[in-house]
N, C-alpha and C positions, 0 to 999 in steps of 0.2 A: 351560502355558496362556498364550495371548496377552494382554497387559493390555487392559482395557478400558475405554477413550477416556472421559476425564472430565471435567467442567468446576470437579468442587471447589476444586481450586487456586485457582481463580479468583472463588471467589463471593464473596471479602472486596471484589474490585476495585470501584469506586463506577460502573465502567463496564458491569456487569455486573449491576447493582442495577436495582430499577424507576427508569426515566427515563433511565438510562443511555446515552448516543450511541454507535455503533458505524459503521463503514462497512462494507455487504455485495458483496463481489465476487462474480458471476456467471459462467458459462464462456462464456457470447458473445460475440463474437470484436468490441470495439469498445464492448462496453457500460461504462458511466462504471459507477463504485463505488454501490452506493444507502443514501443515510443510513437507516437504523434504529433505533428507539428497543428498548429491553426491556422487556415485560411480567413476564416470570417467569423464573425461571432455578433453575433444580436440576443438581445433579451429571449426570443421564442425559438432561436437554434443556433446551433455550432456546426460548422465545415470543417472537416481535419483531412491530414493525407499521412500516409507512412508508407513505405518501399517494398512494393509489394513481394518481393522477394525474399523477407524477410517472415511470409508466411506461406504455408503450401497448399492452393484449393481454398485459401479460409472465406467463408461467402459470409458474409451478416448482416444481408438483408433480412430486417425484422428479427434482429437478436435485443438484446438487451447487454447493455455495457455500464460501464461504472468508471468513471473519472474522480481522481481523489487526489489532492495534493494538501500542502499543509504551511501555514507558516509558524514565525512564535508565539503567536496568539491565537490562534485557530486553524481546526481543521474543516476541507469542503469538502464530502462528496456528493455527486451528480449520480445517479442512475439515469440513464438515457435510451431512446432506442434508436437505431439505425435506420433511417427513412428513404436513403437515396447510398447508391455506391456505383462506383464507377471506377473502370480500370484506366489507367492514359499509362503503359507501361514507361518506366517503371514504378510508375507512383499510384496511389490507389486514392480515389477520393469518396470520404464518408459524410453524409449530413445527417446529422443528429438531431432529436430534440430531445429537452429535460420531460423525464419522468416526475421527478422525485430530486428535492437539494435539502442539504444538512450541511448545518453550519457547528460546530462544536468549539465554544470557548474556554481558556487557560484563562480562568478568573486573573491569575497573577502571571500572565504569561506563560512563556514556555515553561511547560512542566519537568524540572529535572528529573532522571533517572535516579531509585533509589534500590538499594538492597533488598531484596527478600530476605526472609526468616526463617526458610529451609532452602537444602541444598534442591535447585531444580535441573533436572536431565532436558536435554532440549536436542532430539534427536531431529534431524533436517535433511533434506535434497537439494540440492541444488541444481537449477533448471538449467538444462543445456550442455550440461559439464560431461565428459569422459564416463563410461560405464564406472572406472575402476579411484573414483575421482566426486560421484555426483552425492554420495553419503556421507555421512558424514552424525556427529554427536559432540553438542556443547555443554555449559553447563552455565544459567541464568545468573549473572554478577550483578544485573539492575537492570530496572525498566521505569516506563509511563508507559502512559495508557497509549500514544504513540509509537514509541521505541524501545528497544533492546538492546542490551548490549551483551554481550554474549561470548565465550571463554572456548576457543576448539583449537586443536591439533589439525582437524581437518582443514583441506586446502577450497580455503575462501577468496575471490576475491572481490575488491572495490568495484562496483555498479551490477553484482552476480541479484540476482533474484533467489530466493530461496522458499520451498515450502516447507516448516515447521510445525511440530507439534508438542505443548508439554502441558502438565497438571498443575493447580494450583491445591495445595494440600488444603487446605481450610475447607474450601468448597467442593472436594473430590469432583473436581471440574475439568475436564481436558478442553486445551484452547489448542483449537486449529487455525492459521491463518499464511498470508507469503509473504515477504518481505523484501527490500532492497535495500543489501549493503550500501550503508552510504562515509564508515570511515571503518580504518582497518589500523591498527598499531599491533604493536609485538611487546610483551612482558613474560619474561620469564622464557622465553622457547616459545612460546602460545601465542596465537593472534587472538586479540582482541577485537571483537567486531561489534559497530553497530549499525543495527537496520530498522529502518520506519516501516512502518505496515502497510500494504500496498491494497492489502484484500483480507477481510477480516469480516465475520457476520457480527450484526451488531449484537446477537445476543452474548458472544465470545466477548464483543468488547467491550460490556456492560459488564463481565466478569470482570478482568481485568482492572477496571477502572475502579469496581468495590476493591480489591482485594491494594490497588495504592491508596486509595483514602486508608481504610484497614491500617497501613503499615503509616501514612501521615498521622492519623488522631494514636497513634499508639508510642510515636517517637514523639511527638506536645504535648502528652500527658504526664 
């Protein structure tokens, strides 16, 4: 018999408690993540709400969503589907259940960022921003299989969503995925940015993750 998809694991999390912040990712093709709060949460479903003004017409009833958050020691995502919605303007209330949970562990914890071994281009959008403002072109200074950090000119800011894309030479691989700025410094005239992955398909992030091992057993040898 197939297991079935549970959120217990998780109900100790304080992110997962009433009041708890979450980011909901959507299947359409361009949509930014939408913050959500938690009302309830039991092993066989999740209650969230978010401000409904903060999307235009969006219906998802019987969509499919994906909740992902992460700490130092592991990453969760949920696939879920949307089971009940409801307007109480201005707040919108969604009941979910799990589809699908992945748990992904940092044998040694958080896994630092480390240098590639070619120069990589990481051209980007950034969701929501100014026509003249939303492009933008970095250039990859470190990662894990979580995050980025990343080297632009272009005007980023702290908690911006971004959709990126760049190649991994080795495997003539293009990784597409979005991310969220989550720390921003300045060196050189250049903002330095890093962002966690928000939305990423696993086979992308099965890339990634060969090509840091790749560059860990090549830096112990």
């Amino acid at each position: 018999m197939a297991d079935i998809p549970t959120l217990q694991p998780f109900l100790n999390d304080s992110r997962l408690q009433r009041g708890g912040m979450l980011q909901m990712q959507i299947s359409k093709k361009g949509q930014a993540p939408i913050p959500i709060i938690v009302e309830h949460a039991k092993a066989g479903y999740l209650v969230v709400s978010y401000e409904a003004n903060t999307t235009e017409n969006l219906q998802l009833l019987g969509s499919h969503v994906r909740v992902r958050w992460e700490n130092d020691a592991s990453v969760h995502t949920v696939e879920m589907e949307v089971v009940q919605e409801q307007t109480v303007w201005p707040i919108k209330l969604l009941g979910l259940i799990p589809l699908s949970v992945s748990v992904e562990i940092a044998l040694r914890g958080r896994q630092e960022p480390i240098a590639p071994d070619f120069i990589i281009h990481v051209p980007y959008k950034v969701m929501g921003a100014r026509p003249s403002e939303e492009r933008g072109e970095g250039v990859l200074l470190k990662f894990s299989p979580t995050r980025l950090v990343i080297g632009t000119d272009g005007y980023v800011a702290k908690g911006d969503f971004v959709n990126l894309s760049f190649s991994i030479p080795h495997f003539k691989q293009e990784i597409v995925g979005m991310g969220k700025v989550v720390e921003k410094n300045f060196e050189d005239s250049k903002a330095l940015i890093e962002l966690i992955f928000t939305d990423i398909s696993k086979q992308n992030h099965e890339w990634i993750k060969k090509y840091y091992k790749m560059l860990q057993e090549t830096a112990s040898s």
